[in-house]
N, C-alpha and C positions, 0 to 999 in steps of 0.2 A: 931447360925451358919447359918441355913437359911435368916435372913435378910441381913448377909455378903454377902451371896450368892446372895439375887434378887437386892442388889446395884450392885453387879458387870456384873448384867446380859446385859448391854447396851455395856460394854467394850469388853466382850465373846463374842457376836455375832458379834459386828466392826471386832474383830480378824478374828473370823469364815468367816466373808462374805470376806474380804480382802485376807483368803490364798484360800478359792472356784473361787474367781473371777482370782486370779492370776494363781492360774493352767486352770482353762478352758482357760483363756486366751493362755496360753501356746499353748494348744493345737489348737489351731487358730493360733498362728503364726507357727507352725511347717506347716501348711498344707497350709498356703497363702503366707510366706515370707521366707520360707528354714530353719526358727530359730532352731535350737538342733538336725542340723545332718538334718531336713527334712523328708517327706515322704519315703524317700528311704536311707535314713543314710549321701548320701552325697548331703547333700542341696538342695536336690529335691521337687517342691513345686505340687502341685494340679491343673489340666489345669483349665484353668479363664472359669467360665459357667457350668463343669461339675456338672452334677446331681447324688446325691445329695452330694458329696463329697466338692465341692468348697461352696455351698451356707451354710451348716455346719459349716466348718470353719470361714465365715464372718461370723456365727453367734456366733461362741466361742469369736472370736477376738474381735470382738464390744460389746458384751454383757459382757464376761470378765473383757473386759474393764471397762464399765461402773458400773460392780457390783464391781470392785476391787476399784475404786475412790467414790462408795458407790453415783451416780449418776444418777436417774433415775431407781432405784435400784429394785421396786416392778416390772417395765414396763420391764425391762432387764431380770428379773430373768424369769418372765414369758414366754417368748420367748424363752430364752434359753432353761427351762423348758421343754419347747411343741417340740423345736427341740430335745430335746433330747429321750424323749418319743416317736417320730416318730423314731430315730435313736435304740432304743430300739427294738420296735414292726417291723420294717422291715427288719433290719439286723437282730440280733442277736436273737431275740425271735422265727424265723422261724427253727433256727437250732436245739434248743433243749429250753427243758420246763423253766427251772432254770437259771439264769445267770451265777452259775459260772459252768454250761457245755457250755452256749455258749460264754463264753468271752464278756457278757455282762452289769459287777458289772461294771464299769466307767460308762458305760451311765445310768444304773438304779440309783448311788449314783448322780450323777450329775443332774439328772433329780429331783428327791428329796430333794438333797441341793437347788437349786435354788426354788424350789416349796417353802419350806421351808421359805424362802427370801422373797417371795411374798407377806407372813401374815405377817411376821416381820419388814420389812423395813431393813435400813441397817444400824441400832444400831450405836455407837458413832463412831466417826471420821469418816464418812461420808457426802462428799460435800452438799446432801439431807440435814441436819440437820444445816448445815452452812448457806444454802441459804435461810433454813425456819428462822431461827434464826434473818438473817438479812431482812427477807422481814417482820417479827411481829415489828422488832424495829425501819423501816421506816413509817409504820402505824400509824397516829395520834389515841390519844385515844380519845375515842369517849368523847363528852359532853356532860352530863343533859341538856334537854330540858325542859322548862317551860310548860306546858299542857295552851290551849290557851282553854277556857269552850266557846261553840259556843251559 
């Protein structure tokens, strides 16, 4: 059962990183484009510059992004990551100790999932694996060389 298991383990985390990437994304486009009702229910979006609420968002949205298409996927997660740990420790950590007194389980699991990402890369079906795939198979292979005695 276990070998079942660590062959399927490149497909599980493809899954994993594709629904982490697709909700943080979410929540980027709620706060920069009005998507799902918006900041305010009716399509209300985040003013352009505000700190740190709009700079957050473009990082959900782009980093989402690019974790969801498995894309630059260690360098995305990372950022996301650090945003969200700063989103953590300034909001909601100042309110009370634990997250779920301050309403701050989404940015601690988020903060983790993407951390997570970091070590792993972003497992199969991932543009990352596609690219490397085709940039070993443009590579000529290398050729023995004769050693030339001086």
């Amino acid at each position: 059962m276990p070998g079942r298991l660590d062959s399927a383990q490149p497909y599980a985390l493809g899954l994993f990183r594709i629904v982490v990437g697709l909700l943080f994304a979410c929540h980027g486009a709620v706060a920069l484009l009005g998507a799902l009702g918006g900041t305010d229910g009716k399509g209300g979006t985040v003013e352009l510059g505000a700190w740190p609420h709009w700079y957050a968002g473009l990082i959900e949205l782009v980093g989402g992004s690019l974790v969801l298409l498995g894309l630059g996927t260690r360098v995305a997660a990372f950022i996301s990551s650090g945003a969200m740990a700063y989103a953590y420790f300034s909001v909601h950590q100042p309110e009370a100790l634990w997250p779920v007194q301050n309403d701050g389980e989404g940015s601690a699991m988020y903060c983790w999932a993407m951390f997570l990402l970091v070590f792993t890369g972003s497992g199969a079906f991932g543009l990352d694996r596609l690219f490397a795939r085709r940039a070993r198979a443009a590579q000529p292979e290398p050729t023995e060389q004769a050693q030339v005695a001086a």
